[in-house]
C-alpha positions as CSV (number, residue, x, y, z in Angstrom):
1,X,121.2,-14.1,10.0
2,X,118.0,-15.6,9.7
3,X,117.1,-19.6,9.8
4,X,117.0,-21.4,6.6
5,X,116.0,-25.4,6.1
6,X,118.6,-27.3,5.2
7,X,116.8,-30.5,5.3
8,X,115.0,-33.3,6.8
9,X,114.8,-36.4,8.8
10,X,113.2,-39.7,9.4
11,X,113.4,-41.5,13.0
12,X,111.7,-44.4,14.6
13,X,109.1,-42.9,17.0
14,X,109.7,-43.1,20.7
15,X,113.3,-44.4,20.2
16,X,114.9,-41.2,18.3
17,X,116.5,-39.1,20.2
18,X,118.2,-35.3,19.6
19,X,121.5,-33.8,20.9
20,X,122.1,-30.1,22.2
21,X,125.7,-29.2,21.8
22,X,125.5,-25.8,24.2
23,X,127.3,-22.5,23.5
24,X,130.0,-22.4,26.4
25,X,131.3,-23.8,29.4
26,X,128.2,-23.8,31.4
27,X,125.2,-24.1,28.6
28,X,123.7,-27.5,29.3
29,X,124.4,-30.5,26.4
30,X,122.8,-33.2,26.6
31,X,120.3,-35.5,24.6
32,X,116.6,-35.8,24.8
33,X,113.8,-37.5,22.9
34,X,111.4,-36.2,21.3
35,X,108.8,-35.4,23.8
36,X,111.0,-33.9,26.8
37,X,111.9,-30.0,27.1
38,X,115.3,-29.1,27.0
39,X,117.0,-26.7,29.4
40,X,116.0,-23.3,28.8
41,X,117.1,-20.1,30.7
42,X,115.4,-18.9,33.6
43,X,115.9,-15.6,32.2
44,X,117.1,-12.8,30.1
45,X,120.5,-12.5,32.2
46,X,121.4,-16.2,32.6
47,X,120.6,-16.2,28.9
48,X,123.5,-13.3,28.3
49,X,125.5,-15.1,31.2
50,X,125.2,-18.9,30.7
51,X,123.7,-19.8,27.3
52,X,124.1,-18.2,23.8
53,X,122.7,-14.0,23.5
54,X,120.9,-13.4,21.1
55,X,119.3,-17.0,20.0
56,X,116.5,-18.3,21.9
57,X,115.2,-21.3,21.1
58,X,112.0,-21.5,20.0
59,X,109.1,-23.6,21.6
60,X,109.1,-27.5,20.8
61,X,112.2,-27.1,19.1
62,X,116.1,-28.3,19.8
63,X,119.0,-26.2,19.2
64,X,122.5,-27.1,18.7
65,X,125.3,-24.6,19.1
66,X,127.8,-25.3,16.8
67,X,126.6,-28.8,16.5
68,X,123.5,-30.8,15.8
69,X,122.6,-34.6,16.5
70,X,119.8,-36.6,15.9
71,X,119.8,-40.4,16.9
72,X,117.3,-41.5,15.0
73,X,116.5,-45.2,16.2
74,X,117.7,-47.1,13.5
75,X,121.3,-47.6,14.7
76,X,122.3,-44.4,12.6
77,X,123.2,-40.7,14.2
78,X,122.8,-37.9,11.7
79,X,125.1,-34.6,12.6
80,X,124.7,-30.8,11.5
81,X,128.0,-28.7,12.7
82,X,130.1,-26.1,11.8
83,X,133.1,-26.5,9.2
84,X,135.5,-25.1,11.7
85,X,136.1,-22.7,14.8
86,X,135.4,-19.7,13.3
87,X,132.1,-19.7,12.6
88,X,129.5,-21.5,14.7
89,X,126.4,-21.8,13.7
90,X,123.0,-22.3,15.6
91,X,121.3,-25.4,14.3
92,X,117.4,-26.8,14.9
93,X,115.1,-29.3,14.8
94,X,111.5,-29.4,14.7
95,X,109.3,-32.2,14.1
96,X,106.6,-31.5,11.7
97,X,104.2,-34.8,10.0
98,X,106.1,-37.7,11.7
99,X,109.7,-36.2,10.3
100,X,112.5,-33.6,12.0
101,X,113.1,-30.5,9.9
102,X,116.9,-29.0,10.4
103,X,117.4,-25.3,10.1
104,X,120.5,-23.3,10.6
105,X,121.6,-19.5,10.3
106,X,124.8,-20.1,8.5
107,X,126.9,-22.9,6.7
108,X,126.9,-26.0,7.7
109,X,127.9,-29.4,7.3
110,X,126.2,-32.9,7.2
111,X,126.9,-36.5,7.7
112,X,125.4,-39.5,8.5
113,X,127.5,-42.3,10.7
114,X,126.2,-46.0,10.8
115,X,127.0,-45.9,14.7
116,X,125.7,-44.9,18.1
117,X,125.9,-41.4,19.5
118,X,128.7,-41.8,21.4
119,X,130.6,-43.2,18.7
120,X,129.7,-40.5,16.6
121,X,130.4,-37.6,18.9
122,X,134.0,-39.3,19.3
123,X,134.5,-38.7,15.5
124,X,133.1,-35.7,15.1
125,X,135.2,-34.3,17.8
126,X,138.1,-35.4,16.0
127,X,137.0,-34.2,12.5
128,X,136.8,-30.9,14.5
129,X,140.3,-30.8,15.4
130,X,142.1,-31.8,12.3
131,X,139.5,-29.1,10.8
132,X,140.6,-26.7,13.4
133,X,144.5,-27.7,13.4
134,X,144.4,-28.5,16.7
135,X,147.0,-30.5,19.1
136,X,146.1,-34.7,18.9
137,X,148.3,-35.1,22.2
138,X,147.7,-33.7,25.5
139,X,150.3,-33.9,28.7
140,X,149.1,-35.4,31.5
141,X,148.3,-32.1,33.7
142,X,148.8,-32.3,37.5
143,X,146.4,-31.8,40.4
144,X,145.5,-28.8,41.9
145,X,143.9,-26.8,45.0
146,X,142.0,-24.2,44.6
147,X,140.5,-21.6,46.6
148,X,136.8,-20.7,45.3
149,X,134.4,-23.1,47.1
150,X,136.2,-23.2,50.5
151,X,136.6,-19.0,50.4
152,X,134.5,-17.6,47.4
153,X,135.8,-14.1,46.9
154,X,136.7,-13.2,50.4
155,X,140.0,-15.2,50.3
156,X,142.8,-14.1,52.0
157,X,146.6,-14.6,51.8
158,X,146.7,-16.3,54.9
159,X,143.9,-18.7,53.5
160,X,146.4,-19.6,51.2
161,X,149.5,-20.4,53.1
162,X,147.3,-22.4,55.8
163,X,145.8,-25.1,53.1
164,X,149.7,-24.7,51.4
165,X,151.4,-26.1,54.6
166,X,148.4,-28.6,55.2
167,X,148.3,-30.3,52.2
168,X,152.4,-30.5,53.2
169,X,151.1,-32.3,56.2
170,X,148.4,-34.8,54.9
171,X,150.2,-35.8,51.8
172,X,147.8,-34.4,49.6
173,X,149.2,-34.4,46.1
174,X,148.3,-30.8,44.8
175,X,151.2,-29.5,42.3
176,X,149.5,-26.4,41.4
177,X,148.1,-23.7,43.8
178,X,144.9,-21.4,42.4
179,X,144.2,-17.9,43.8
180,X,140.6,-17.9,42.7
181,X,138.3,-14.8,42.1
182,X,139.1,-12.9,45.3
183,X,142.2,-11.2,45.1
184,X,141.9,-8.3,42.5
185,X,140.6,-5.0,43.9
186,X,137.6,-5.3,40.8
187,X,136.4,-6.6,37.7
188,X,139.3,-5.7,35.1
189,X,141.9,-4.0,37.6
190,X,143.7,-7.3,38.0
191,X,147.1,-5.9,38.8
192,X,145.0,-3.8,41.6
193,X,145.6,-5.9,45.3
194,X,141.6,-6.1,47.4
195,X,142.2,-4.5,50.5
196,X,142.4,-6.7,52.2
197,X,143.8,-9.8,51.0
198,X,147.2,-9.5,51.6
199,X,150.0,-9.5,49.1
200,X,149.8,-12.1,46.2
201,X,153.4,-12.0,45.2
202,X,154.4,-13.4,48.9
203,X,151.3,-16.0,48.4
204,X,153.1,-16.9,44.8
205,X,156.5,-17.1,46.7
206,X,155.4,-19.3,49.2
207,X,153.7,-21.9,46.2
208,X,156.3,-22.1,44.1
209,X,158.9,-22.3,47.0
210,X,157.8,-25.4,47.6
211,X,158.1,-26.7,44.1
212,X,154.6,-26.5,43.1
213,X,152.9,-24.2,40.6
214,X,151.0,-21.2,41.1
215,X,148.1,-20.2,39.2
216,X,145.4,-17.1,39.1
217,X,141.7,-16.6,38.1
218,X,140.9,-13.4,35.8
219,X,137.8,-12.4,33.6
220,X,139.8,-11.2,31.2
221,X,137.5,-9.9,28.6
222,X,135.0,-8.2,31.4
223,X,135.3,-4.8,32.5
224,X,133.4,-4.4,36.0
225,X,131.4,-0.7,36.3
226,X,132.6,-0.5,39.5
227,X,136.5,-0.8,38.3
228,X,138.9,1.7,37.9
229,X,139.6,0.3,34.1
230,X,135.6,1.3,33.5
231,X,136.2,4.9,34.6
232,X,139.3,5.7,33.0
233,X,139.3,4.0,30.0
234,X,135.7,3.9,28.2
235,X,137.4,4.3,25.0
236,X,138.7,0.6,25.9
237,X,135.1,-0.9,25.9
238,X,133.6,-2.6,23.4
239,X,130.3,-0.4,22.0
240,X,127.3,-1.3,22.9
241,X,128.0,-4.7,25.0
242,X,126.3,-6.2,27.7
243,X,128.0,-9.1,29.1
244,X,125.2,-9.2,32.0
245,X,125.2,-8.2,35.7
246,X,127.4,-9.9,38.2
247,X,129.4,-9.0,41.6
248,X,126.0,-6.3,42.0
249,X,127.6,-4.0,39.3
250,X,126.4,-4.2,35.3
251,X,129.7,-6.4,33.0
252,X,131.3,-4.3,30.2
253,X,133.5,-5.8,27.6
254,X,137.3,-5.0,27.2
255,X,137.7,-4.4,23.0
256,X,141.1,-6.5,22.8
257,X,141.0,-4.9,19.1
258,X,142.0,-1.4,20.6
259,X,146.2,-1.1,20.2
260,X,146.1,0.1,23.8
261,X,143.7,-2.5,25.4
262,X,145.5,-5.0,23.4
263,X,148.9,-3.6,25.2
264,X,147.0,-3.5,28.5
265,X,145.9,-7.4,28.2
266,X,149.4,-8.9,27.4
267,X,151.4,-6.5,30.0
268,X,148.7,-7.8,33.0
269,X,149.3,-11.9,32.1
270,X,152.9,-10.7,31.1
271,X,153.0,-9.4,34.8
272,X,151.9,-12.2,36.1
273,X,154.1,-14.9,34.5
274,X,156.8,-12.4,36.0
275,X,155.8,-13.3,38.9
276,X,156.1,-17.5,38.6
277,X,152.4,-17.9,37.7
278,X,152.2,-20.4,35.0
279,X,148.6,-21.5,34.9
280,X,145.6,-19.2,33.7
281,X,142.6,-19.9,34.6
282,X,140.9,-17.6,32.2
283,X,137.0,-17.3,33.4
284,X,133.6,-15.4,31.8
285,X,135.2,-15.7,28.3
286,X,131.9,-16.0,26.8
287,X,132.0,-11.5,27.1
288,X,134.7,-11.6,24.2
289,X,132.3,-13.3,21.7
290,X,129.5,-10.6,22.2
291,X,128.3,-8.2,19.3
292,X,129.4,-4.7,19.2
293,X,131.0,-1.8,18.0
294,X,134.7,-2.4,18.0
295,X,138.2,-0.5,17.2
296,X,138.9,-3.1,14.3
297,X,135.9,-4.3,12.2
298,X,136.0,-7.9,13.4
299,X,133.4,-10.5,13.9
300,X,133.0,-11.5,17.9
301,X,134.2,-14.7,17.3
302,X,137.7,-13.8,15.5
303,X,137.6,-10.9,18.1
304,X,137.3,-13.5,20.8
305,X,140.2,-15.9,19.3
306,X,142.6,-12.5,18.8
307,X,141.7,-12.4,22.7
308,X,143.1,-15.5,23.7
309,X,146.4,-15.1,21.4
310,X,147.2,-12.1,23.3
311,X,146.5,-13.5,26.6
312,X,148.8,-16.0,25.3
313,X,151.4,-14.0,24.0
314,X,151.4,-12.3,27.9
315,X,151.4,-15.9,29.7
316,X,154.0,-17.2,27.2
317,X,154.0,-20.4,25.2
318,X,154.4,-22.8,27.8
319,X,152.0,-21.8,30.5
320,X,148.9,-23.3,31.1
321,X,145.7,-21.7,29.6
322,X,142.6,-22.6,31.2
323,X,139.2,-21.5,29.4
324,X,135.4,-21.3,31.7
325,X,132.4,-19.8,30.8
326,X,134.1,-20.1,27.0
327,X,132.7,-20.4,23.5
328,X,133.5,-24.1,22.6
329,X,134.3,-24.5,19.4
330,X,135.9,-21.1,18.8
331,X,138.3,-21.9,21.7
332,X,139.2,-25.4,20.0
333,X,143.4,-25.0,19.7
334,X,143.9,-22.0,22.1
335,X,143.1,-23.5,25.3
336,X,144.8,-25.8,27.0
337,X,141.8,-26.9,30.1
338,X,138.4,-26.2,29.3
339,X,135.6,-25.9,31.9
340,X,133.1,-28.2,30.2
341,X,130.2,-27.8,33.0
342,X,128.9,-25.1,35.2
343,X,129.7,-25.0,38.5
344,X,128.7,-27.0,41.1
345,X,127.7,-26.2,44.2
346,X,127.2,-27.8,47.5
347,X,123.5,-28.3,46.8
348,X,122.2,-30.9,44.7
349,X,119.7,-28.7,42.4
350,X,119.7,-25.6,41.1
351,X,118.2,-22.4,43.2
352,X,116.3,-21.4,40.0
353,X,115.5,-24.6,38.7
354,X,118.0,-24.0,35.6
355,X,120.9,-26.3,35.2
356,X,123.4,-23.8,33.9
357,X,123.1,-22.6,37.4
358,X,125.7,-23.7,40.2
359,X,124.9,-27.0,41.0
360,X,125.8,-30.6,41.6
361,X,123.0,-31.7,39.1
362,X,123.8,-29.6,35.8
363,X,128.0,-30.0,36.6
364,X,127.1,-33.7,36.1
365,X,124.3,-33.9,33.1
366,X,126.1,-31.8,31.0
367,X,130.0,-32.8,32.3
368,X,129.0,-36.3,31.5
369,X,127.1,-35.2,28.0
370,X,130.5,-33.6,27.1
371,X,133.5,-36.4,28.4
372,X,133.9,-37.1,24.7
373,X,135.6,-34.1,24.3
374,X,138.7,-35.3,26.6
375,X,142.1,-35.3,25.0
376,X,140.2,-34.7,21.4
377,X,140.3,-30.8,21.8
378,X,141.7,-29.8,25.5
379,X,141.7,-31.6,28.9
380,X,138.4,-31.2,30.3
381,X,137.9,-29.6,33.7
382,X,134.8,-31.1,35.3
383,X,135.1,-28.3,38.2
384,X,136.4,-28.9,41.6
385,X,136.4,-31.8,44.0
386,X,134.3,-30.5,46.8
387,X,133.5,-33.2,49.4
388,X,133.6,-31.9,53.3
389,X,130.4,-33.1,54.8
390,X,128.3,-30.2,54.2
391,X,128.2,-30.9,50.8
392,X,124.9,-32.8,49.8
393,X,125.0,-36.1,47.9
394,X,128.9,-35.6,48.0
395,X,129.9,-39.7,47.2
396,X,127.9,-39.1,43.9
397,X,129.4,-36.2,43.0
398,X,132.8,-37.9,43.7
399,X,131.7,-40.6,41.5
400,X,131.6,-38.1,39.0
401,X,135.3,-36.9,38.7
402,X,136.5,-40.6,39.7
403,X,134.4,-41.7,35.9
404,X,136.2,-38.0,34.1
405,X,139.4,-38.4,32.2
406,X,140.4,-34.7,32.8
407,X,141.5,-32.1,35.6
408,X,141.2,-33.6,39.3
409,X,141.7,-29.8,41.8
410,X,140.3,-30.0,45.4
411,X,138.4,-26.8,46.5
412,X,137.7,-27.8,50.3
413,X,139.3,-25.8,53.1
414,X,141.6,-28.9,53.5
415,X,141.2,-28.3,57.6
416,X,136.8,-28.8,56.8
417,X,137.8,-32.6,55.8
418,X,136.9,-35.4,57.6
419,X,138.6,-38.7,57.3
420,X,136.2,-40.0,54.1
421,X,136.5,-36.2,53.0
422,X,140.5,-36.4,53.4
423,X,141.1,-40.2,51.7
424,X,138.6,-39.1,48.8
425,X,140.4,-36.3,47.8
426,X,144.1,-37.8,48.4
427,X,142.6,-40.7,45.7
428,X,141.3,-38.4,43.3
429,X,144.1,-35.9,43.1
430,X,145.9,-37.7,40.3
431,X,147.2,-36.4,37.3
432,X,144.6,-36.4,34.2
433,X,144.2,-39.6,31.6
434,X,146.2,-38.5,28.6
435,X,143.9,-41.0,26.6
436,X,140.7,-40.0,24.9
437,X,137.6,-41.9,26.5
């Protein structure tokens, strides 16, 4: 759909400012006045992987996904967003004579709030909900360990059952246990063991034997190249979809809008709950909002909610969903934790310069940017506690998740702590503020 004005706006130069709601997860957010550049991908694949396909922005103009803010000086914030979760418009600004012109490629609403930006994020986030019939109480979710920034994808079983009987042994409050990326023999054959590994049922076993939870990481809407799902079933792939290129093979999409994929999808989280796993972290979602040719006639984004039910109806209704690399608003009420930053990273910047990229830098900017979301739509997740010594400006990004309301999960190799390292984590592995900030 092409960009249509929808109106205009007045601000007090060199005071006004404009917020970016991103796409997903890891698109940055974040306000700027008028004379800075906003975040911009680095390049046609991180646009695919990290920000919205399909809408560039512009030069010298803002876009909002799914929302639109422009403080304009005078003690007033004037918002652009969508009615609801089901469609999400892109929305921009571009100043032309002294005055912001706002554009948008479908519906939209408007208001005006005699407030500051914070204020009126708060109650736009709300408005969002009720308009979305979402949950307006959250449980207070327990802390967790997880495996990706200590191992990355070449964790083992016995990685697990080491930092399992550790965190025994220092007191480190961790109720829930995550097999990150890793385990699975590729991208879609979740149910398929990585030579390698180990067995995950036993690692499972020896969680919840303890009285802790277990939880797994899946791409559930990606279908790897290199994966045995890819080769037998094309016939499960959405038509013409290029989710982007990752783990050195090109991303496919799984069409959860085929009867059999559909089956296939609820029987692998189905399998899982079997097995005691009760929290879903539920990663690369972003691949079940793309355009393309699918069994059923249905737009990406009710495509991408059908998704997530099914996933739920194979988890079951009380297990823990947990969205990254997600659509925002089209998630709100079907996600329990959302990843509300990209990743970090145990550098400070960026390799490419572009904060949707790993990094301590963009997790904060945008993590921050987005804090008002806590308790109004999910519990956030501001990514992992990572703080053995290796990792640069680590008491900052400590800081960090000490100032967030949401998710607190440790992702060290617990035996790569030293004493700060170990009394940091113990004091930030609480359970998450059930208030909204």
């Amino acid at each position: 759909m092409s960009f249509v004005d929808i109106g205009e706006v007045a601000y007090v130069p060199g005071s006004a400012r404009v917020f970016e709601h991103g796409w997903q997860s890891w698109s940055p957010t974040g306000a700027y006045r008028l004379d800075e550049t906003p975040p911009r991908p680095a390049n046609g694949t991180i646009q695919i992987l990290c920000y919205r396909p399909g809408t560039p922005v512009p030069e010298r103009s803002f876009q909002g996904e799914g929302l639109l803010a422009v403080e304009t000086g005078d003690g007033s914030v004037e918002l652009w967003s969508a009615t609801g979760p089901h469609e999400v418009p892109s929305i921009r600004a571009r100043e032309e004579g002294g005055r912001l012109v706002i554009s948008a490629d479908a519906p939209v609403r408007h208001h005006r709030v005699e407030s500051d930006l914070g204020t009126a994020l708060r109650g736009w986030a709300e408005t969002m909900a009720d308009a979305a019939s979402a949950p307006r109480t959250f449980p207070a979710v327990p802390p967790m360990w997880c495996t990706w920034y200590g191992y990355w994808d070449k964790v083992v079983e016995a990685d697990v059952l080491e930092n399992l009987d550790l965190a025994t042994r220092h007191g480190l409050p961790a109720d829930m246990f995550l097999v990150d990326d890793g385990y699975e023999a590729g991208i879609g054959d979740w149910l398929d063991p990585r030579p390698g590994f180990g067995s995950l049922a036993r690692a499972v076993d020896a969680v919840t034997g303890t009285g802790r939870r277990a939880g797994i990481w899946t791409a559930p809407f990606l279908v790897g190249h290199d994966s045995r799902l890819y080769r037998e079933h094309p016939d499960w792939l959405v038509g013409g979809a290029y989710a982007g290129r990752m783990w050195n093979q090109d991303l496919a999409v799984l069409d959860v809008t085929h009867p059999d994929a559909a089956e296939h999808l609820t029987r692998v989280f189905r399998t899982f709950a079997g097995m005691g796993i009760t929290h879903f972290k539920l990663d690369y979602l972003y691949a079940g909002a793309l355009p393309g040719r699918r069994h059923e006639d249905l737009d990406p984004i009710a495509a991408y909610r059908r998704g997530l039910e099914l996933v739920r109806r194979g988890a079951g209704e009380e297990a823990t969903l947990h969205g990254c690399g997600a659509p925002m608003l089209p998630s709100i009420g079907l996600v329990d934790v959302m990843r509300v930053s990209p990743d970090i990273a145990l550098t400070l910047r960026p390799r490419s310069g572009d904060i949707s990229q790993p990094s301590q830098l963009g997790a904060r900017l945008t993590g921050a940017a987005r804090e008002f979301l806590h308790a109004r739509w999910w519990v956030n997740d501001p990514d992992c506690i990572v703080v053995r010594p290796e990792m640069e400006a680590r008491r900052e990004w400590a800081a960090h998740v000490a100032a967030t309301g949401g998710l607190r999960g440790s992702s060290d190799p617990i035996a790569a702590l030293d004493d700060w390292g170990m009394e940091t984590t113990r004091r930030l592995l609480v359970p998450t503020a059930t208030d909204p900030s």
